[in-house]
Structures are given as structure tokens and as C-alpha cells.
C-alpha positions in Angstrom: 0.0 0.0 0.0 1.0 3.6 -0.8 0.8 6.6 1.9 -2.2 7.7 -0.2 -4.3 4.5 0.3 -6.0 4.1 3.7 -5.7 1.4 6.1 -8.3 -1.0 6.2 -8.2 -1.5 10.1 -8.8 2.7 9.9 -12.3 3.9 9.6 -13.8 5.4 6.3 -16.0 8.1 6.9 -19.4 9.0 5.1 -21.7 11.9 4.4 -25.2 9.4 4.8 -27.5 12.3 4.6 -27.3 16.6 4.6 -30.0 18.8 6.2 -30.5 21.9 6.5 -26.5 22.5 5.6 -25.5 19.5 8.7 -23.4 16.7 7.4 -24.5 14.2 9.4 -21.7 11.2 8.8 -21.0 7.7 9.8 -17.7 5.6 10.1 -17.2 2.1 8.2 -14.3 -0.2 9.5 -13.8 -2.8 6.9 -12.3 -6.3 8.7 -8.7 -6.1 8.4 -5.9 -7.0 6.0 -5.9 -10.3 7.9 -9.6 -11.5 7.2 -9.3 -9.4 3.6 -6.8 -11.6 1.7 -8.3 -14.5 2.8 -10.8 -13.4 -0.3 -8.6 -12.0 -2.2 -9.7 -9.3 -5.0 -12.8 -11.3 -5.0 -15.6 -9.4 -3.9 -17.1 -10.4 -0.7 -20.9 -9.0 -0.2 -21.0 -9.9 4.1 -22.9 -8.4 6.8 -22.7 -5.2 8.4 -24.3 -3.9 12.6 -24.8 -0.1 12.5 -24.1 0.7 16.2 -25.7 4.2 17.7 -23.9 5.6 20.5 -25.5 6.4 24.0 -25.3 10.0 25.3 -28.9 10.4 26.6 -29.6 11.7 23.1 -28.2 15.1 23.8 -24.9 14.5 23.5 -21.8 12.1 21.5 -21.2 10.6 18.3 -20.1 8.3 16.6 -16.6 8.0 18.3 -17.9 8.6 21.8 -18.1 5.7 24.4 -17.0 3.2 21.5 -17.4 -0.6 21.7 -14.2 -1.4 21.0 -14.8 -5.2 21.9 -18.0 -5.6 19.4 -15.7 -4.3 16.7 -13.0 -6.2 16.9 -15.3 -9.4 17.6 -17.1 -8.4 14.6 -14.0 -7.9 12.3 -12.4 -11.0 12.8 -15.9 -12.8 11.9 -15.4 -10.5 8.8 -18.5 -8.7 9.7 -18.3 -4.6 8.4 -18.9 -2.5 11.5 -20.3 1.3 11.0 -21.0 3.5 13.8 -23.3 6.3 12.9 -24.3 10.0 14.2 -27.7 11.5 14.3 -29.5 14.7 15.1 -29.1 15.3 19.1 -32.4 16.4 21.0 -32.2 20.3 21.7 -33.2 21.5 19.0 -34.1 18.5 17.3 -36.7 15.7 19.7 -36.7 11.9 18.7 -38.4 13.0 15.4 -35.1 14.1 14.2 -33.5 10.8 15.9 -35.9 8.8 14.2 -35.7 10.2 10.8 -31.7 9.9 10.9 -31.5 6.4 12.1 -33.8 5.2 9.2 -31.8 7.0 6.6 -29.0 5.4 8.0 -30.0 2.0 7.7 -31.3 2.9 4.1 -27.9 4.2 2.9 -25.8 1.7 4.3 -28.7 -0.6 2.6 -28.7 1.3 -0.6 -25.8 4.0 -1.4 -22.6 2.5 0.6 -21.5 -0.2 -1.6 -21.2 2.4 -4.4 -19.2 5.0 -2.5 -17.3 2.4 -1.7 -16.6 1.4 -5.6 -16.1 5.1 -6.1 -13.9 5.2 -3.5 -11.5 2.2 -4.8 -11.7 3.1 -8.5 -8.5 4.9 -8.3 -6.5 2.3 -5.9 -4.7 -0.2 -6.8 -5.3 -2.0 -3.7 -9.1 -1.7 -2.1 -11.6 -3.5 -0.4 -12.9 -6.3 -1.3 -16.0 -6.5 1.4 -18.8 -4.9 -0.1 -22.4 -4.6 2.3 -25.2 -7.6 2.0 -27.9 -5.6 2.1 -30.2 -8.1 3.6 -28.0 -8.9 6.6 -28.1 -5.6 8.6 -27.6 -5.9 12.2 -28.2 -3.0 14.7 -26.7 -2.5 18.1 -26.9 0.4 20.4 -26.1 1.4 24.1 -28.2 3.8 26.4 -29.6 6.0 24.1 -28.3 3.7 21.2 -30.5 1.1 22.4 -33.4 3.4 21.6 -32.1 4.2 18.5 -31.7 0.5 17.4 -35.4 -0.3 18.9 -36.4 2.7 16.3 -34.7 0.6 13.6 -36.1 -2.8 14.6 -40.0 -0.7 14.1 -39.7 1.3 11.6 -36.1 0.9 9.6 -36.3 0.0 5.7 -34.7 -2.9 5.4 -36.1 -4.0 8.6 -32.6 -5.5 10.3 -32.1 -8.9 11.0 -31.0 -8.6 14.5 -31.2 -6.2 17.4 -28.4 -5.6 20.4 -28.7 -3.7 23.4 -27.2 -2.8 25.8 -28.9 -1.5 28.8 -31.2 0.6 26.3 -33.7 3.6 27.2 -37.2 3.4 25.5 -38.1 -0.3 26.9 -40.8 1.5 28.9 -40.9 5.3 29.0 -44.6 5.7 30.7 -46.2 3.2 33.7 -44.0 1.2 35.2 -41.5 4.1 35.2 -43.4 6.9 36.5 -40.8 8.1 39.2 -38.0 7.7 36.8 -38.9 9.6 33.6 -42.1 11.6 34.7 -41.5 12.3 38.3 -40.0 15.7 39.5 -36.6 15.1 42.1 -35.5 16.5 45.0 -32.1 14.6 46.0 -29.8 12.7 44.0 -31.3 9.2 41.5 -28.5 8.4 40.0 -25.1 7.5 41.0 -25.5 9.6 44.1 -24.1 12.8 41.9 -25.1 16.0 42.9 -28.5 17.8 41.9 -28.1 20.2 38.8 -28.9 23.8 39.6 -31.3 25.1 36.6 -29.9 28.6 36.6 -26.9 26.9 34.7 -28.4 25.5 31.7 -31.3 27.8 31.4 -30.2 27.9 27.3 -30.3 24.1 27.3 -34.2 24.7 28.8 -37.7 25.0 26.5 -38.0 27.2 24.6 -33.8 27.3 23.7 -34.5 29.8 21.0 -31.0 29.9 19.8 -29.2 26.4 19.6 -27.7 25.2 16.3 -28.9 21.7 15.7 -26.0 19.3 15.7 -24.8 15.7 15.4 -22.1 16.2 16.8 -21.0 16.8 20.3 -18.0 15.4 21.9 -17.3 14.6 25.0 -15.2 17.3 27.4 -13.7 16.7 31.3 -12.6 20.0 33.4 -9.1 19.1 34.9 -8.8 17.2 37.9 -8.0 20.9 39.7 -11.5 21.6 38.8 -13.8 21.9 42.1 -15.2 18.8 41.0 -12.5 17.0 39.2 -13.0 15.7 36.0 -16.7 17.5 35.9 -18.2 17.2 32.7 -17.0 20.7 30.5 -19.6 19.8 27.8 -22.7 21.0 29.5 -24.6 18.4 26.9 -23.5 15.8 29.1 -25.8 16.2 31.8 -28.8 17.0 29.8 -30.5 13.9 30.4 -30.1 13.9 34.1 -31.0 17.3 33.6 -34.7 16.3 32.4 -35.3 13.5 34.4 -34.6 15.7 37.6 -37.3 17.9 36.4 -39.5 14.9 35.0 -39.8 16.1 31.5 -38.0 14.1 29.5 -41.1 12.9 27.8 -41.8 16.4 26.6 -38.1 16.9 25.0 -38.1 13.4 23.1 -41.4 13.8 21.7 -41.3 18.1 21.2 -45.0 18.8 23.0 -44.3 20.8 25.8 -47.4 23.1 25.8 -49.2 21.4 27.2 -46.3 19.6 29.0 -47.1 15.9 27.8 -45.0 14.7 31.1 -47.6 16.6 32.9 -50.6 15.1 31.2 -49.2 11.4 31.7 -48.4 12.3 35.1 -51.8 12.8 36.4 -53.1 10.1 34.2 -51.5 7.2 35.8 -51.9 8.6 38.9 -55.6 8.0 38.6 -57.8 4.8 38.6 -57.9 2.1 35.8 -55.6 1.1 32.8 -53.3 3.1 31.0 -54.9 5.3 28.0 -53.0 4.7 24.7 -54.7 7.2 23.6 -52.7 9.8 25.8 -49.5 9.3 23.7 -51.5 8.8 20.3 -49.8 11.9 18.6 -46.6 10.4 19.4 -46.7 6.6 19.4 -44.0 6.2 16.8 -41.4 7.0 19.3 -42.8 4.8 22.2 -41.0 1.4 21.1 -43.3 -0.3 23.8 -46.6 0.4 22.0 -45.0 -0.9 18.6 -43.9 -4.8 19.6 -44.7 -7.1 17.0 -44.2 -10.7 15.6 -41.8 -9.1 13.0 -39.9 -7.7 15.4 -35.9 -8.6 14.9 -34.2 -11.3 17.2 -32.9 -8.9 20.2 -30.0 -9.6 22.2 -31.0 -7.4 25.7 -28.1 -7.1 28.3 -28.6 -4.6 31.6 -26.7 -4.0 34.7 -29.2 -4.7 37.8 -27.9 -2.0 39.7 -28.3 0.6 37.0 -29.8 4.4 38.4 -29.1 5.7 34.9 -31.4 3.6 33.1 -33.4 0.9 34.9 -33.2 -2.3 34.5 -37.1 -2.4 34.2 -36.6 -0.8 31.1 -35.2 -4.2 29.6 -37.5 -6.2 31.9 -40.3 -4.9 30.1 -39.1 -5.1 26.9 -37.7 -8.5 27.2 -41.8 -9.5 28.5 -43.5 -7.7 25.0 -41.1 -9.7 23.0 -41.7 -12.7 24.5 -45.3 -12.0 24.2 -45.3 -11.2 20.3 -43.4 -14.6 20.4 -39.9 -12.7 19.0 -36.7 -14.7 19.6 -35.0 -12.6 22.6 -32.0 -13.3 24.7 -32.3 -11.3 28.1 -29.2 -11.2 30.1 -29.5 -9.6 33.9 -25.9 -8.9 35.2 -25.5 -9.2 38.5 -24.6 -5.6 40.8 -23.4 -4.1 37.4 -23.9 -0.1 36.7 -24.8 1.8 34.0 -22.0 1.6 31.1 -20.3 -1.5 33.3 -18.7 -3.1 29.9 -16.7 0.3 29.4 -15.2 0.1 33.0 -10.9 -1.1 33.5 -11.1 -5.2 33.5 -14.4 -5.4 31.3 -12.7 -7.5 27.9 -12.0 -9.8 30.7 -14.6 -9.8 33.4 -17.6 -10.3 30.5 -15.5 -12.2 27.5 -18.2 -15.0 27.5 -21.1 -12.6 27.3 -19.6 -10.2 24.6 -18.9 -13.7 22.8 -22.6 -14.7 23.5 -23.4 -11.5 22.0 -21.2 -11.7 18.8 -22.5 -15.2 18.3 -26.0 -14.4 18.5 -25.2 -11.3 15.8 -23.2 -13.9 13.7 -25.9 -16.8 13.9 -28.7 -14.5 12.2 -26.9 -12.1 9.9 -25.1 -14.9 8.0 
């Protein structure tokens, strides 16, 4: 290879859709020279998982919080692994989410292959892996997870598989009323400190002059700091932000006049069953009232101590699946945290379930 060809282990970055002048992009990492010769110059048309990063849907992309182990499990199993931005709530809601993470799926379906001819046309050494549109995998964490959940309702082509990891959106409404529609008054999650509002008033309905973005990376004051290592990206605590005021409903969905937290607040707190028709305006982006029989396999994995996301979330979930009689792995891990396989020891604490997961990816995309 010349210094003007890129390495395959090296990600190849694309422009899957432009709005409203934002390039929102996405990374492909091709499996390596290793896995790439064993095919030659022959072209190899194998599967690809599109993961979403987690961020509480206000802040990341595609390079934050990376699963390096799902990569590099995928690559050797010459699976193509593509991690993808989208729009970030404030000033977009999950309309904007929902609308990127479908087009993503569609050009990675539809466009990549032949950006990726264009691309080798003038090397004399490529790639030979080219997509299989009908084997699209989709994995997410957090905020991913609702992202992928987005993908296994309404993505076109519908993916063959589902991963993840201790996803939002399993249950945004009855069973976690105190979580997501409840106002706090001392700490819920990790024991960390309670945000004073005065600070992020620009971050706060009606934010009249935020950009919209895809992009927001992640930022640490110094260790000097009064509280060291404090996030310097206020975007980071957004979502804590919303669920200490119990409105995170409102800035998903965009109805805050009247404040839909408010309405489903009082609704549950009365007599009888749940009214559907409460969310009607905004089903699409309630993954719980959208569980069908052509729902993808989903791999579900979720800490049992998590404050960040409950593990209810999953729980519930993992019960509609079953229900709509959807093959689902659920996997509980035991005193585990929010974000536990990114903590020091991980690779080697969880190997058998991140090759439990990889299997289960491998077993229906090829």
C-alpha cells in the first residue's frame, strides 16, 4: 500500500445524509488485511451492525463511548462494522433521531457499496468487502439502544438482529413513573449531585438559539477543577438534567405546551388502565406500543444495579417480546452499573457474554 491508500483496520467516513446544511456522517471499519486476503480481490458482499452511540440523546457521536470489543469481535468474523451519528435532542426531539436512524439504515442498505466502488476506483489495492444488504444488524447502548429499537419498528430494510445494551425506551410511561415523569429533589443516579437550573437555562424550553448538531464530543474539566473531571460539555448532563425535572417525555417527543409529562403524570396517577390514547400523537417514538411478531431477534443485556437507566426498562421489553413470540436473549448482570462493559477489567470480566453476544449477531446475519 502507498501513503495515499488508507488502512483497512482505519475507519472510512461517510456523508449518509445533509439537512439543512448538517453533514451528518457515519464511520465504516472494513475487517482487516488479515480477514481481507483470505478473499482476495474477489468481492465479498457480508454483513454489516450499525451501532448508535449512547449520550442520553443530547450528547456524543459516533466515536464517543466506542465498543471497541463488538468491533473487533465483529472484524475477525469479517462482519463490516459502521458507527453512525444523528441529530441530538435540543433542537431537534426523537423525530429528528428517528428520521436519521432510518436513513442510516437505508444508505448503508442502498448508497454505501457504491461509494465504496467510487472510493477504490483509483487504488490499486481496495476493499474487497462490499455490504449484503439483507444482513443488517443493529446494536446500540443507552440511548443507542433506543435508536436501534427505532430501527427494529420502523427501519427499511427491517434488520435482521437487534443488540442492546442496557437501552432507554423499553418502557418510558407506567411502570417508570418516578424515573422519567416524576420531578426530584435529592440525587437518582449514582448519588451525583443535583443540577442547579440557573446553569443550563439555554439548554431549557423554549432554547431559542441552539444550532442543531450531530455532533458533540465529549469534554472533562481538569482534575484541579472543584469537581475534578466535571463534565465541560454541559450536553452531558442533559439527560439527568430532564429527568430531575420529569420532563424528559416532553423533550423526546417536542409537545411541551401542554407539558405531555404533565398530562401522563396525572393520568397514571388515577384509577384504571393506561390510556394509549394519551400518547396517540406520538406513538412512533414509544417502542413499547410498537412490539410485533416481525420484530428482529434482540440480544438485551442490563446491569441490575443501573440508576441511569433501569433495568425495568429491559424487563419490560424483554416480557412484549416474548409475548409477540420474537426470539429474545435477556441477560440480567448481576450488581453491574450503568455503562459496566466500558469500566478497566471489562474485555476480561464479561469475555463469555460479549462472545454470547457476537455469536448471536453472527448466527442470524449470516
Amino acid at each position: 500500500m502507498t501513503e495515499n491508500q488508507t488502512n483497512l483496520d482505519s475507519p472510512l467516513t461517510f456523508t449518509y445524509k445533509e439537512v439543512d446544511g448538517l453533514h451528518v456522517l457515519l464511520d465504516v471499519y472494513l475487517p482487516p488485511d488479515d480477514v481481507s486476503q483470505l478473499y482476495a480481490q474477489d468481492v465479498k458482499h457480508c454483513p454489516a451492525v450499525v451501532y448508535f452511540h449512547g449520550g442520553g440523546l443530547t450528547v456524543g457521536n459516533r466515536r464517543s463511548w466506542f465498543p471497541t470489543w463488538l468491533k473487533s469481535r465483529l472484524s475477525a468474523r469479517g462482519i463490516i462494522f459502521i458507527s453512525a451519528d444523528y441529530r441530538l435532542l435540543l433542537p431537534g426531539t426523537g423525530y429528528e433521531v428517528l428520521s436519521d436512524v432510518k436513513d442510516a439504515i437505508a444508505f448503508v442498505a442502498g448508497s454505501l457499496n457504491a461509494q465504496l466502488d467510487q472510493r477504490d476506483a483509483g487504488l490499486s489495492f481496495g476493499s474487497c468487502f462490499r455490504v449484503d444488504p439483507s444482513a443488517i444488524g443493529v446494536a446500540g447502548t443507552s440511548a443507542g439502544g433506543y435508536c436501534a429499537y427505532l430501527c427494529a419498528i420502523h427501519a427499511v430494510p427491517k434488520p435482521k438482529a437487534i443488540l442492546s445494551l442496557y437501552g432507554m425506551g423499553g418502557d418510558f410511561l407506567v411502570n417508570l413513573i418516578h424515573h422519567y415523569l416524576t420531578p426530584k429533589t435529592e440525587s437518582f443516579i449514582r448519588g451525583k449531585e443535583m443540577l442547579d437550573l440557573a446553569q443550563y437555562s439555554e439548554y431549557m424550553y423554549p432554547f431559542n438559539n441552539l444550532q442543531s448538531t450531530s455532533d458533540s464530543p465529549l469534554a472533562y474539566h481538569p482534575q484541579s477543577y472543584h469537581i475534578p473531571g466535571y463534565p465541560a460539555n454541559p450536553r452531558m448532563v442533559l439527560s439527568r438534567l430532564y429527568l430531575q425535572l420529569g420532563v424528559a417525555v416532553d423533550y423526546i417527543t417536542g409537545q411541551h405546551e401542554p407539558s405531555l409529562s404533565t398530562t401522563l403524570r396525572e393520568a397514571i396517577h388515577t384509577e384504571g388502565p393506561f390510556d394509549e390514547a394519551l400518547v396517540a400523537d406520538h406513538k412512533i417514538l414509544f417502542p413499547q406500543f410498537n412490539v410485533t411478531s416481525d420484530w428482529p431477534a434482540t440480544y438485551l443485556i442490563h446491569g441490575t444495579s443501573d440508576t441511569t437507566v433501569l433495568i425495568r426498562e429491559s424487563q419490560n421489553l424483554h416480557l412484549l417480546l416474548k409475548k409477540a413470540g420474537v426470539e429474545v436473549v435477556f441477560e440480567e448482570v448481576p450488581g453491574q452499573e450503568h455503562s459496566f462493559d466500558y469500566q478497566p477489567g471489562a474485555e476480561l470480566e464479561y469475555e463469555g457474554s460479549f462472545d454470547a453476544i457476537v455469536e448471536f449477531l453472527y448466527r442470524h446475519l449470516t
